[in-house]
VOGU-764726 format. One record per residue (C-alpha): x, y, z. Coordinates in steps of 0.05 Angstrom, whole numbers, plus 5000, padded with zeros to 4 digits. Each point is the difference from the previous one (the first is absolute). Last residue first. Example, Ala and Ser with C-alpha at 12.3 -4.5 7.8 and 13.67 -1.06 7.14 Angstrom:
+------+------+------+
|    X |    Y |    Z |
+------+------+------+
| 5273 | 4979 | 5143 |
| 4973 | 4931 | 5013 |
+------+------+------+
END
This chain:
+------+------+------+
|    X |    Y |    Z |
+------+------+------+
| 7431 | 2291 | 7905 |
| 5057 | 5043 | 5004 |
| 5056 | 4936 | 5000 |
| 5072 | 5004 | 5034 |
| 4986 | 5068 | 5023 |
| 5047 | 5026 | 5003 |
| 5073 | 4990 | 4991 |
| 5045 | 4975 | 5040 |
| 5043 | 4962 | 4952 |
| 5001 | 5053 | 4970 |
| 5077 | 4997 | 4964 |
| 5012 | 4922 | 5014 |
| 5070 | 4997 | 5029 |
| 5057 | 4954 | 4957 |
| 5047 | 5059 | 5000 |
| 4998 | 5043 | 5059 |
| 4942 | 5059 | 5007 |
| 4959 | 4974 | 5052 |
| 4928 | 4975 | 5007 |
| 4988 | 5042 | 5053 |
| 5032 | 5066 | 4960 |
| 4967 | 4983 | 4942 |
| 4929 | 4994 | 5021 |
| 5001 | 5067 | 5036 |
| 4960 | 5040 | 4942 |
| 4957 | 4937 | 4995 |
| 4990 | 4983 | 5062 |
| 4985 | 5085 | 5015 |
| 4958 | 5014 | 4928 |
| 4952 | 4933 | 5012 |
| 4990 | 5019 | 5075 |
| 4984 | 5060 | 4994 |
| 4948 | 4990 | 4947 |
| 4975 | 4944 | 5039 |
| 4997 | 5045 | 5058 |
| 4967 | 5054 | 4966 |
| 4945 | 4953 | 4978 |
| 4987 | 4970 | 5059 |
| 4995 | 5070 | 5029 |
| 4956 | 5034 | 4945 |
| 4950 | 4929 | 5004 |
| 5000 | 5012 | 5084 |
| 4997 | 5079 | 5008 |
| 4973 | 5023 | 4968 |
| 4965 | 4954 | 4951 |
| 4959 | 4951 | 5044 |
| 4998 | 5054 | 5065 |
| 4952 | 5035 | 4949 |
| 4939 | 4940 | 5025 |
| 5000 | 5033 | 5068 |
| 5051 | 4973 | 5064 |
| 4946 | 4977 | 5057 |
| 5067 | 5001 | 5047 |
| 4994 | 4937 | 5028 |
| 4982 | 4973 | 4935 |
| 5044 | 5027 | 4952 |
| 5067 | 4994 | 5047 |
| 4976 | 4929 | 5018 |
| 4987 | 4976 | 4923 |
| 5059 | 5033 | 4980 |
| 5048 | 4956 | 5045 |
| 5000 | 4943 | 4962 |
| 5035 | 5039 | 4943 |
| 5070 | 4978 | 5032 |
| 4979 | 4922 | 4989 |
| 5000 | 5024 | 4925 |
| 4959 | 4940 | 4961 |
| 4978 | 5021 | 4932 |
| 4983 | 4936 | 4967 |
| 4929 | 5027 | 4997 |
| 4972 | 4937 | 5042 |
| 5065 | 5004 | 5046 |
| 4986 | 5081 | 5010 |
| 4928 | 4985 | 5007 |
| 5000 | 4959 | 5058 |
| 5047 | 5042 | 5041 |
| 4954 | 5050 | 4987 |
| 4933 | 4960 | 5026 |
| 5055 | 4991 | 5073 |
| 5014 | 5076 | 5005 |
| 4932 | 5022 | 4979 |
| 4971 | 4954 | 5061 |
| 5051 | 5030 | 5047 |
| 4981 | 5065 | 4984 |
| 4920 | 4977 | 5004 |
| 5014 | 4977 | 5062 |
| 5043 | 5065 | 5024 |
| 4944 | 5042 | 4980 |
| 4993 | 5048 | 4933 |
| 4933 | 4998 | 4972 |
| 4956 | 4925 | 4973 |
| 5005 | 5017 | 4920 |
| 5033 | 5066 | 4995 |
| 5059 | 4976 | 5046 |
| 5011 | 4928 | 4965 |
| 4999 | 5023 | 4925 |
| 5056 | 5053 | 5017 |
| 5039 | 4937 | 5037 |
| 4988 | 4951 | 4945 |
| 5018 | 5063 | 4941 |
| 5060 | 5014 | 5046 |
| 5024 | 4926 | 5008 |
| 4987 | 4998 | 4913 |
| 5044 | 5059 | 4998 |
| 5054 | 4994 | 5037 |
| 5006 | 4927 | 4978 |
| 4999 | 5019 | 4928 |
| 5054 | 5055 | 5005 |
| 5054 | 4961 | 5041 |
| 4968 | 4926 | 4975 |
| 5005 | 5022 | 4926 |
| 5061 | 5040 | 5006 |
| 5050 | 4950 | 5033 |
| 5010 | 4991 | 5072 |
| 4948 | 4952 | 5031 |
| 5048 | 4951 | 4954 |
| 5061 | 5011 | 5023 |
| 5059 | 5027 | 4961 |
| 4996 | 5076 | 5026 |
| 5019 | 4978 | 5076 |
| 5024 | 5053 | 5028 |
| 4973 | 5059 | 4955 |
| 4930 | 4967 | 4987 |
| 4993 | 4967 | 5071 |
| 5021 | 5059 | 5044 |
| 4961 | 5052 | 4956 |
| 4929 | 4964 | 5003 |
| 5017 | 4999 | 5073 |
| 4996 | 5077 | 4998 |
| 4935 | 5003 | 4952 |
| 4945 | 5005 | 5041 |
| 4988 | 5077 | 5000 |
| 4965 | 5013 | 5060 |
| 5066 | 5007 | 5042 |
| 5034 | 5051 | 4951 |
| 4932 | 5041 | 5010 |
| 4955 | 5013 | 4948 |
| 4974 | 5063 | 4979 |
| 5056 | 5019 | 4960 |
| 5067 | 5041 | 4997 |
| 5026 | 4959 | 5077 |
| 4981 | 4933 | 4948 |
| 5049 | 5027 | 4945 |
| 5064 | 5006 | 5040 |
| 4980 | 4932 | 5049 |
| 5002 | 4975 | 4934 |
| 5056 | 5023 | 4974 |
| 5040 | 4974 | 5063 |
| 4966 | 4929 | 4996 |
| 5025 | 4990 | 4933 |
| 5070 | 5028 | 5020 |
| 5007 | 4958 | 5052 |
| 4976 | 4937 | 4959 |
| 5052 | 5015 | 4946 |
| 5048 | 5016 | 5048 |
| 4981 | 4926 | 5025 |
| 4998 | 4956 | 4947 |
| 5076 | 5038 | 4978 |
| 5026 | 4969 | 5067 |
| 4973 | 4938 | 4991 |
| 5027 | 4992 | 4933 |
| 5067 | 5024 | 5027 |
| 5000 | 4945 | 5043 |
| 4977 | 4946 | 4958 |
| 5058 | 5029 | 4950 |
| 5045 | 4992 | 5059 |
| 4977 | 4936 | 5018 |
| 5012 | 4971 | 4927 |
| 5062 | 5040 | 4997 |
| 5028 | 4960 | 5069 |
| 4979 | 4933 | 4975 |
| 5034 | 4998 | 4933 |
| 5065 | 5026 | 5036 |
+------+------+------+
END
């Protein structure tokens, strides 16, 4: 009996993980056709998949979701004004950003590919806050209100369940 709720709350966990990662990716398919930037120029959609399915892992909390957007943008946006957009320089920016994400302590595997999108694309220095430090910040936001809004009904509602237990984030810095 112990076994089968234990694989049914897994279950529903999973489940919840990924409405919450369909819906991200719906709204923002919804606000990238309003914009200049199309759905696929918006790296954010693996971003998604990690936060909402696996919202306990490290690359997952705020600091590495935000911070790691960030700092790979600021590498890649760094990259393509100093030596132009190229797919040496890309790969370059790619490889310095992976660097700076573990020497910020901001390490988002999914932010690895801002550096290419910037570079191959010769992105300009507003790409930064629209729509890379707005979208990491939108997801967290989303993010924070779904786990936490859902967090009861993964964690169960019988006696001895933990009320949040899938909350997040599990630290913000």
């Amino acid at each position: 009996m112990i076994g089968r709720m234990i694989e049914r709350r897994q279950l529903i966990a999973v489940v919840v993980g990924a409405a919450g990662g369909a819906a991200a990716i719906a709204i923002m398919e919804l606000l990238s056709a309003r914009t200049d930037f199309p759905l696929m120029a918006i790296p954010f959609a693996t971003s998604i998949v990690l936060v909402m399915g696996s919202p306990e892992a490290e690359p997952a909390q705020p600091r590495a979701l935000v911070g790691g957007h960030l700092v790979a943008t600021l590498v890649g946006l760094c990259a393509v004004k100093i030596a132009g957009p190229g797919p040496w320089v890309a790969a370059a920016a790619v490889g310095l950003s992976i660097i700076a994400m573990h020497l910020t302590r901001t390490f988002h595997p999914p932010a690895g590919i801002d550096p290419l999108v910037i570079v191959i694309h010769d992105m300009s220095w507003s790409f930064l806050l629209a729509p890379v430090a707005a979208g990491a910040l939108m997801l967290a936001v989303f993010a924070f209100l779904w786990h936490n809004a859902l967090g009861r009904v993964v964690a169960g509602t019988r006696a001895g369940a933990r009320p949040g237990a899938r909350s997040w984030p599990q630290r913000w810095w």
